[in-house]
C-alpha positions in Angstrom: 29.7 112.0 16.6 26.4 112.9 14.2 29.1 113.4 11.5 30.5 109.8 12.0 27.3 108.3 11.8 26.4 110.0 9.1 29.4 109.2 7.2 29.1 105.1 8.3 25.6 105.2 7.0 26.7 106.5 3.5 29.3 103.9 3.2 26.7 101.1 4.2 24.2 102.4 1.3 27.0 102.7 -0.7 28.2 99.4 -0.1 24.5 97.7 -0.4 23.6 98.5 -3.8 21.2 96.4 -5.5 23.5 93.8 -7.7 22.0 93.5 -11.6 21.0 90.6 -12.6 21.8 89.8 -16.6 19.2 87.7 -18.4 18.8 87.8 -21.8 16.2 89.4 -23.4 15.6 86.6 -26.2 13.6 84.6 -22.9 11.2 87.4 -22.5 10.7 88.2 -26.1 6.9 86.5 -27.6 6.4 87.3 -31.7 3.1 86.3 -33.4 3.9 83.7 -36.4 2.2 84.0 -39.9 -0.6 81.9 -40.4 2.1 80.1 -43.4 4.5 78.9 -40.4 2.1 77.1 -38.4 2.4 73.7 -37.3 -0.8 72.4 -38.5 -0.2 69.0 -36.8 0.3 71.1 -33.5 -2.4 73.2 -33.9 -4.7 70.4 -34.5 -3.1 68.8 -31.0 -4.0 72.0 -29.2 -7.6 72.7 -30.9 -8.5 68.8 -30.0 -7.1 69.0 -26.3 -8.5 72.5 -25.4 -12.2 71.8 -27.2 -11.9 68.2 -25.1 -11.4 70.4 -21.9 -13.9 72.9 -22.2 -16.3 70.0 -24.0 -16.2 68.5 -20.6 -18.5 71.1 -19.3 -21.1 70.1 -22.0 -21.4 66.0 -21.1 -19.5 66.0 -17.5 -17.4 62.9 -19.2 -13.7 63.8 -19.1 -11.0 61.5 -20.8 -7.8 61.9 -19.3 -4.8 63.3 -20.7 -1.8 60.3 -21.1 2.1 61.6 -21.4 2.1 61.3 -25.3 -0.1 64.4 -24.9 0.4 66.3 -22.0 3.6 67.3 -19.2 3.1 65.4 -16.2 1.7 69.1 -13.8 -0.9 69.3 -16.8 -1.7 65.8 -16.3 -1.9 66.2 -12.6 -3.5 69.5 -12.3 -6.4 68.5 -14.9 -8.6 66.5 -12.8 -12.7 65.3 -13.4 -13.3 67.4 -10.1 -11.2 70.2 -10.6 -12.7 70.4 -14.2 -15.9 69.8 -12.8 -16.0 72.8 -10.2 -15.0 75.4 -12.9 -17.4 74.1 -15.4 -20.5 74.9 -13.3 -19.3 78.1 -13.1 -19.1 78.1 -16.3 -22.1 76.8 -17.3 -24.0 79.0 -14.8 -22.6 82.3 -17.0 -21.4 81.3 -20.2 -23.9 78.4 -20.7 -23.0 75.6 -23.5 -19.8 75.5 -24.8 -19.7 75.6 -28.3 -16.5 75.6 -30.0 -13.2 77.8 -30.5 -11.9 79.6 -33.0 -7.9 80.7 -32.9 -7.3 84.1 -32.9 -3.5 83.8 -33.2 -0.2 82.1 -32.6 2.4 83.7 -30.6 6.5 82.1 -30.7 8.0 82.3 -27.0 12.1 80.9 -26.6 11.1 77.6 -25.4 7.0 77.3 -25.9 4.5 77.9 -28.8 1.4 79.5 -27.5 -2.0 79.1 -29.1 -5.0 81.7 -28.1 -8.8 80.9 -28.8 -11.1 82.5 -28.4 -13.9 79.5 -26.4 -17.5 80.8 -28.0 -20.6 79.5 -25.5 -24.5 79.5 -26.3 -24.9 83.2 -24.0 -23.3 85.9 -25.7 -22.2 87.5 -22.6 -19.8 85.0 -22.6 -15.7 86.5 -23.6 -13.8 83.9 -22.4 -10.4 83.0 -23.5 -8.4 79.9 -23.9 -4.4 79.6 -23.9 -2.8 76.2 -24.9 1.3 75.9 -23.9 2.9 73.9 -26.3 7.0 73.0 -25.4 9.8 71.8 -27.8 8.5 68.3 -27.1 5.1 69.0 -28.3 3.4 68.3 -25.7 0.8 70.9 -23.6 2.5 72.3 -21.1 -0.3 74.6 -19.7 -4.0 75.4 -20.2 -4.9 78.6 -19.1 -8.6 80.2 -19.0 -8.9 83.9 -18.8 -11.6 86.5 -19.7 -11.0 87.4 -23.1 -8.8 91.3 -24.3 -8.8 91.9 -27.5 -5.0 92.9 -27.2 -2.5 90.0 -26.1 -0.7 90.8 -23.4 2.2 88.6 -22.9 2.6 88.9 -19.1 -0.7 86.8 -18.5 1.9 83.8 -19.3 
């Protein structure tokens, strides 16, 4: 009887193995681009809309985002009192914002991915800024994060 049981549960781990999944590897793959192939028109879009995020800290004034600019979840998630929470954190820590300064460009499948480095008035401050561009050119996410000085993709 042991023998039987033992011989039913090989067959059932046998017949439940894990299925693989195929996905191409081209999705997960993120390259840097040279500072010659970057869309300066995009990069200005990103610069503009990031500084007038984090600038909302300095004047608690925030002009909303419209659909020739952002995806609609940025446009919804970006609100004058979510914005307003984080930036008296902010403030409390990092004090002023000041400006940002792009520290690279990194190429994903379907986005183009702008990292800043946001530079406030304390200089304990080492904060970073992501801007998501998609193939529409419009921001399709705005992350905040404290600042590595190696990019580590899986933060996406």
């Amino acid at each position: 009887m042991k023998k039987a049981g033992l011989i039913i549960c090989l067959l059932l781990l046998i017949g439940c193995k894990s299925k693989t999944v195929s996905r191409s590897t081209e999705d997960l793959k993120i390259k840097k681009v040279l500072e010659a192939e970057i869309n300066s028109n995009q990069q200005n879009k990103a610069y503009s809309l990031g500084k007038r995020v984090l600038e909302t800290c300095n004047t608690s004034k925030f002009k909303p985002f419209n659909e020739t600019e952002v995806t609609k979840s940025v446009m919804e998630n970006t609100t004058e009192e979510r914005l307003t929470k984080t930036c008296l954190r902010f403030r409390q820590y990092y004090g002023s914002f000041v400006d940002l300064k792009l520290d690279g460009v990194y190429k994903a499948k379907r986005e183009t991915i702008y990292r800043y480095r946001a530079l406030y008035t304390k200089k304990v401050a080492n904060k970073e800024l992501r801007i998501f561009v998609n193939e529409e050119n419009l921001i399709s996410a705005i992350k905040s994060m404290d600042w590595d000085e190696k990019f580590d993709a899986k933060n996406n």
